[in-house]
N, C-alpha and C positions, 0 to 999 in steps of 0.2 A: 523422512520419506517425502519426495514431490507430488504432490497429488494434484489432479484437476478434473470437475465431474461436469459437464455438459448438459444441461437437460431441457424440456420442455422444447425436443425437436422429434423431427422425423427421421428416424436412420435408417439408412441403408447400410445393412453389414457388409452388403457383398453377395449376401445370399437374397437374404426376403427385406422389407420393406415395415415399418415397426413404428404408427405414430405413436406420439405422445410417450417419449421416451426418454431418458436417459446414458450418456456413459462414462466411466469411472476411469481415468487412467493412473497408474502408479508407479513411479521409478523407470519409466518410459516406455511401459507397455500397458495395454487395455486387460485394465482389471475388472471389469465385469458389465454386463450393456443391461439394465433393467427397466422397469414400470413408471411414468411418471407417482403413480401411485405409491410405489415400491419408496422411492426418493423422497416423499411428501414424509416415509414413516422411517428414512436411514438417518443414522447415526452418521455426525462427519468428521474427522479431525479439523482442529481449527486452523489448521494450516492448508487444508484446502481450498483450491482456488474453484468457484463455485459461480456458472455462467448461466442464465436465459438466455437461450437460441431463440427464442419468441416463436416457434416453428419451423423455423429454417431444416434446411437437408443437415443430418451430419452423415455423412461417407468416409468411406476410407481414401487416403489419399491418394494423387491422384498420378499415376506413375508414365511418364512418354518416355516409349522405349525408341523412339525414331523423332531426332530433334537434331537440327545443324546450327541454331544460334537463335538469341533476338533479342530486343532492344540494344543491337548496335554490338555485340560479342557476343563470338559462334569459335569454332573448332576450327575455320579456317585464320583465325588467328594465331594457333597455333604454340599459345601461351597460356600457361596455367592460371593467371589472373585474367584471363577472356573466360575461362572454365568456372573460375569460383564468381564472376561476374553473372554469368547465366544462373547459377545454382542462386545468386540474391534474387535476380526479378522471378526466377519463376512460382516462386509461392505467393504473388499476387495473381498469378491465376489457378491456386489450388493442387501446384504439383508438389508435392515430396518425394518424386525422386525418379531417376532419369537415367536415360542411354546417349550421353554425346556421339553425335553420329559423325562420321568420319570419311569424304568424298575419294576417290583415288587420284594422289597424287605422284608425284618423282617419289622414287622409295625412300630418298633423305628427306622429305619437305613428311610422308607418312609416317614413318619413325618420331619424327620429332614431336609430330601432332601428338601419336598415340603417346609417348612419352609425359608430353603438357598434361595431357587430362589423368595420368598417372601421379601426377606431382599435385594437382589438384584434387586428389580425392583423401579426404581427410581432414581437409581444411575450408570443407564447404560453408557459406554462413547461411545456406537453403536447403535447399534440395539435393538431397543425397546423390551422387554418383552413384548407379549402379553398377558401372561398368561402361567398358566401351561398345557401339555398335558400329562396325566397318559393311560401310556400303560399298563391294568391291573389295581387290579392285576384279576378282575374276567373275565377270560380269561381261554380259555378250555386247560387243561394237555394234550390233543393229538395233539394240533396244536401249541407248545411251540414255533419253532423256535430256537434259543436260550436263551431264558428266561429257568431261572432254575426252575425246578417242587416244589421245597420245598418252594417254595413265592406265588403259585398259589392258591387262595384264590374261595371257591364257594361262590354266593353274600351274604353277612353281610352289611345290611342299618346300623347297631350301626359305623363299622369301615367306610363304606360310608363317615358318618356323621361326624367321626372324621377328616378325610380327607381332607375334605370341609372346616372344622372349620379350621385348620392348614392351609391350604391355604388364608382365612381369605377372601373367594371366589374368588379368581385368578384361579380356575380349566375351561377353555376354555374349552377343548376337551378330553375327555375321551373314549378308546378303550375296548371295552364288546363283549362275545361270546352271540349270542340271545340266543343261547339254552338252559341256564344256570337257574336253576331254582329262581325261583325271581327275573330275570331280570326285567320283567314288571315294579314293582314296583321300583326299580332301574330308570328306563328308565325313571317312570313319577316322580321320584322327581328329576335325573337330568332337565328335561323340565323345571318346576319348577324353578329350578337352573341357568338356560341360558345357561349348560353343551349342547354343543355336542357330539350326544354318535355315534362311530363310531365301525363297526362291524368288527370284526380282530381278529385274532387269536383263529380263531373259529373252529367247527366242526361242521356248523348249515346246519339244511335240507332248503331246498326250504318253505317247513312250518313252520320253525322255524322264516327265513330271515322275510317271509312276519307278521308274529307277530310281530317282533320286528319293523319292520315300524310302525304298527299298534299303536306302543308306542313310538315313535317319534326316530327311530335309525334310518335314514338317508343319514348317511355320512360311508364309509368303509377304513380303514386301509391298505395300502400297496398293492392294486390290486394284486390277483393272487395269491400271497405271503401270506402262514401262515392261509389259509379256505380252505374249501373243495370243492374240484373241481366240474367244472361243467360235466357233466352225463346225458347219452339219457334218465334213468329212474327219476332222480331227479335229476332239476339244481343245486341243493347248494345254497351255499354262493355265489362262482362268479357267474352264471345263472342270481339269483336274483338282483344281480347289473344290469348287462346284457340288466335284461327286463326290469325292472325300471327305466324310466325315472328320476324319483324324486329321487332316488338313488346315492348320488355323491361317490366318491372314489380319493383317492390319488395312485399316481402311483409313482414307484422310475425309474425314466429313464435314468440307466445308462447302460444299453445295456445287464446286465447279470441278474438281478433281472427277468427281465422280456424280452421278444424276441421283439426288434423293429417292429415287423410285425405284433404283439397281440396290440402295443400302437396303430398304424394304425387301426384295425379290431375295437379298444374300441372306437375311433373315429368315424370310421363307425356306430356305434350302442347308443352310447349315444352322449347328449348335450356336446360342449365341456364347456358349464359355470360350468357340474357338475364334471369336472377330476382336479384335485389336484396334480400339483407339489410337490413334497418331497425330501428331502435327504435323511433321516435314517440315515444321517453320523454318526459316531462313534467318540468319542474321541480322538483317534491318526490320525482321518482327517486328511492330509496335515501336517503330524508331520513325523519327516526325522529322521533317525539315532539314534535310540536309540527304545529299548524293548518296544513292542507293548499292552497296556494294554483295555478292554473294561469291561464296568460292573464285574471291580476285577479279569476278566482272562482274561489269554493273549492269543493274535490272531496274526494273520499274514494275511498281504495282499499278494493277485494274483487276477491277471487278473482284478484290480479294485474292489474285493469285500473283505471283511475283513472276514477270518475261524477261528473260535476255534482252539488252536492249538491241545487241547488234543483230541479230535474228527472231526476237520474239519468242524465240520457243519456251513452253511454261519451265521456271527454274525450280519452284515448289511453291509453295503454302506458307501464308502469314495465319495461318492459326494456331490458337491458344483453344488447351485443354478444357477451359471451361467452355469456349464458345462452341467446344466440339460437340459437348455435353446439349448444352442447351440447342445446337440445330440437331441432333439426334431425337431432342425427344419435341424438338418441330415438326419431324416426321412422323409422327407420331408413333414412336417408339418410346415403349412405360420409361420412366427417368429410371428407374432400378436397372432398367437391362442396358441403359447410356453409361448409370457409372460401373456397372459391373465389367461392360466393356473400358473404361479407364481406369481400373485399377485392378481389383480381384483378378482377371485374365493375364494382363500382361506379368503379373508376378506370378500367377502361376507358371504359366508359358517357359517363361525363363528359370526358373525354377526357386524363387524368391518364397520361400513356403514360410515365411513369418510376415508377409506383406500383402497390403488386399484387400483385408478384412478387417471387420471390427468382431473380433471374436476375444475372448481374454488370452492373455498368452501372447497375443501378436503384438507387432511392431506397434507404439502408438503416434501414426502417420493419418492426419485427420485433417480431412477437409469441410467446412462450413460455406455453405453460401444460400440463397433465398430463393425465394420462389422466381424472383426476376433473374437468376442464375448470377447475383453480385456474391464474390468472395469475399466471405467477414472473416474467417479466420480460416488457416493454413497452421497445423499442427505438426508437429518433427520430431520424434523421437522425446513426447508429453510434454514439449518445448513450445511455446508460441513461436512464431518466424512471422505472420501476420495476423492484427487484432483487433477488429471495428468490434466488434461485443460490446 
């Protein structure tokens, strides 16, 4: 039996916050989280692998459902060793497991993509696949973002269909404007499908927002970012997150995407189980000295965010899950409710119900890192993947 017991840290299960603690994992799931006290008077096999955290966080790991590449291989490469590439670097910043997110392209260059990360999942040397996440491509031409207008698709259930099939049902999470005509029926054969459809890149009214709930759309893309604002005369897109409790949303909390004082205000007004950590990082993430490329054109980083270079417009986010962490509870938001939102949520959300948590029984997907938010260890199914201990 693999055993490995952690102690003398602070854990966050997912729920509450626990120092001077302990936890046990066995055969690759969390066998039990107790006392430092408790561990001073346990019995251990001598093949247990047996660590001082010296205080450090343990958490559960750390899960980005909305990620396009980084350190130099993303999804727009379109190859499965770009795929199991990204799954090695991301457990130095404490992820175990992930949604390759997916931009809209020609439907042969999409097909292929979704196929790659198909082919890569099983043969991760990191961070788990969770599935794919398709941004797009039926997503509204007035709220593009950086997505190119000639891939933007009004909804077609025949290329739906094909989509799904090429995925071979690995599609998690899928991003849709509700205003779109045929969404509806979109929406109830992703349900169907166990698809999370997430509202993004939208131009949807306040009446449109609450349709698309009505057909099981839920979850929203990139808070703020890429829908239409909220309004004394009609709330929108953000409005209708806003009111809606049942409403969850992912946020990019790198300080420019979005104003720290609007993460604080989304707090105020919604559950924090329904707000979503994200990256959005892009493929030249943490990639140093050498020409900067994203979805086939090149950008340039400032001030942390990554621009088009031929128009400037923001392309996404070079951040990483920890540093997401650690500027969330910049804000001063308790660290419990930073990693609850990157982990325990998104696996809820999506419906990952053995992931998230340190609770026994679950997955043991375990992140360690310090008070200065450095990642010492990244844990994978009771597996090191990274280990400063």
């Amino acid at each position: 039996m693999n055993s490995l017991c952690l102690h003398n840290g602070t854990i966050i299960t997912g729920y509450t916050l626990m120092e001077n603690c302990a936890v046990l994992i066995e055969d690759g799931k969390i066998a039990d989280v107790f006392s430092e006290r408790r561990f001073a008077q346990k019995s251990f096999s001598p093949s247990t692998l047996i660590y001082d955290v010296d205080g450090a966080f343990i958490t559960p790991g750390f899960i980005d459902e909305h990620i396009h590449g980084l350190c130099g291989f993303g999804t727009d490469d379109r190859t499965p060793e770009a795929i199991v590439e990204m799954s090695r670097h991301l457990v130095q910043y404490g992820v175990t497991a992930f949604c390759p997110t997916i931009y809209p392209q020609t439907t042969e260059d999409m097909l292929t993509t979704i196929r790659a990360v198909v082919q890569a999942m099983g043969k991760e040397s990191g961070a788990k696949i969770m599935g794919i996440h398709l941004e797009g491509p039926f997503v509204s031409p007035e709220k593009l973002g950086v997505q190119r207008p000639e891939f933007i698709k009004p909804v077609d259930m025949e290329l739906m269909e094909e989509l799904y099939q090429a995925a071979e049902g690995h599609i998690v999470n899928m991003t849709v404007a509700p205003e779109l005509k045929g969404m509806r029926e979109l929406a109830l054969y992703a349900v169907s499908k166990g698809i999370t459809l997430q509202a993004g890149h939208t131009n949807a009214t306040y009446e449109n927002m609450v349709e698309g709930m009505q057909a099981g759309i839920l979850h929203s893309t990139h808070m703020f970012n890429a829908m239409s604002s909220l309004h004394h005369r009609d709330p929108n897109a953000v409005g209708a997150v806003l009111i809606y409790p049942e409403m969850a949303c992912e946020i990019i909390a790198d300080g420019h995407h979005v104003h720290p004082d609007l993460v604080k205000l989304l707090l105020r007004d919604k559950p924090v189980s329904k707000i979503v950590l994200v990256t959005d990082a892009l493929k030249p993430t943490e990639q140093k000295n050498c020409p900067l490329f994203a979805n086939h054109e090149e950008v340039y980083l400032a001030d942390g965010i990554f621009h088009r270079k031929s128009d400037d417009v923001i392309a996404g986010s070079s951040l990483t899950m920890i540093k997401g962490v650690r500027n969330l509870v910049s804000y001063d938001i308790p660290v419990e409710q930073a990693v609850k939102m990157a982990s325990s949520n998104p696996a809820r959300i999506l419906g990952f119900t053995k992931k998230g948590s340190l609770v026994p029984g679950y997955d043991a997907d375990v992140t360690v890192f310090d008070k200065q938010f450095n990642v010492l260890a990244t844990v994978i199914g009771g597996e090191f993947k990274k280990n400063l201990l």
